[in-house]
Structures are given as structure tokens and as C-alpha cells.
N, C-alpha and C positions, 0 to 999 in steps of 0.2 A: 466547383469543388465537390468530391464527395461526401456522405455523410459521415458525420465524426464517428471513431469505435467506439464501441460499448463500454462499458465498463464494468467488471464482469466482480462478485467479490474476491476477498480470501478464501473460502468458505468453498464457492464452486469451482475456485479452482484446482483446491487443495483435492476435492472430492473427483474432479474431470482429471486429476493427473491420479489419484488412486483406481478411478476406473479403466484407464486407459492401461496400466502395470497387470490389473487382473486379469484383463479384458485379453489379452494375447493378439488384438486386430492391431490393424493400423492407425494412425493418426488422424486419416481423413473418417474411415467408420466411425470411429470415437465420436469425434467432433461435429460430424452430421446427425449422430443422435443427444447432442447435446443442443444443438443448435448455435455451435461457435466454427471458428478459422480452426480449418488444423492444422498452423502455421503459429496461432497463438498455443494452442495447444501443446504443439513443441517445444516453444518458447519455456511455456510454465514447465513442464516435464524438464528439460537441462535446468530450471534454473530452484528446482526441487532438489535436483541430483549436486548440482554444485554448491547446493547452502549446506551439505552434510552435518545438518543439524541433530540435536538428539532426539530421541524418541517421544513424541508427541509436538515438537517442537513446531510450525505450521511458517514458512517462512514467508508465505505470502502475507500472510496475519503480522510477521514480525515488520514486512516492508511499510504495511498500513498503518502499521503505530508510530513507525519510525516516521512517516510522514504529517501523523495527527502529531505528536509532539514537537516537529521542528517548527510546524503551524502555531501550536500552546507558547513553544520558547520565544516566537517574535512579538507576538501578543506580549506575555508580559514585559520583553524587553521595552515596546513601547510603552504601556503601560507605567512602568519605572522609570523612563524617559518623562513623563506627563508629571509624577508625582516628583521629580528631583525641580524639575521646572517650576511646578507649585511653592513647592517648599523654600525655594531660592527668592520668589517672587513675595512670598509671604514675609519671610527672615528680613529682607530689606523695605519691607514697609512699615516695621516696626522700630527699624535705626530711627 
């Protein structure tokens, strides 16, 4: 197998699809001065163009939250799982 992709942030990507819009090159210049695929490159570029979000809005940032929070939501769901369990466990040692 090969080695796993990187993992690149919000942050540079959002900044690698603003450079690439200034820049007027291509997708592979770009991305060999960044030191990425210009395949992801284009990747992030459509999927900048397609979140047509409002001004300032960073959708790569908004992907990354949206995924730390589904992370937080299972967490406490378990979490609330443990404490109903407890509290069922407690309730009936006290009948």
C-alpha cells in the first residue's frame, strides 16, 4: 500500500484555493509551489465554488467543525447513556 494523504488544514486550504484564483497559473504550478496534488487542489477549488457561501465564510473550516461536533454529539450521547444507566442502577437500590 501506499502512504496515507496528508492532511492538509482549513486554513491552507482555504489560502491554496485563494492563491491559485490570484495566481492566474495552473493547477499543477500552484500546487508544486505549495507542495500539494493539483488534483486535491482542484478538488478544494469546486468545492469552495460550490459551498457559495457568504463573505468570509471559510467552508473548509465549516467542514472541520461540522465533523468536531458530530465527534462532541456522540461523546455526550454516550456519555448520557452512562449517566441514565447509573441513575436506573442507583433508583432501584434504594426500593
Amino acid at each position: 500500500m501506499g502512504a496515507p494523504s496528508p492532511r492538509y488544514t482549513a486554513e491552507f486550504k482555504q489560502k491554496a484555493v485563494e492563491l491559485y484564483r490570484k495566481s492566474g497559473t495552473t493547477y499543477a504550478e500552484v500546487a508544486r509551489g505549495l507542495g500539494c496534488d493539483a488534483g486535491s487542489l482542484s478538488d478544494w477549488v469546486k468545492k469552495a465554488d460550490a459551498a457559495d457561501c457568504g463573505a468570509g465564510d471559510n467552508p473548509f473550516q465549516m467542514a472541520e467543525d461540522l465533523r468536531r461536533l458530530k465527534r462532541e454529539n456522540e461523546r455526550l450521547k454516550r456519555e448520557n447513556e452512562i449517566l441514565l444507566k447509573a441513575s436506573a442502577f442507583f433508583a432501584s437500590r434504594q426500593l
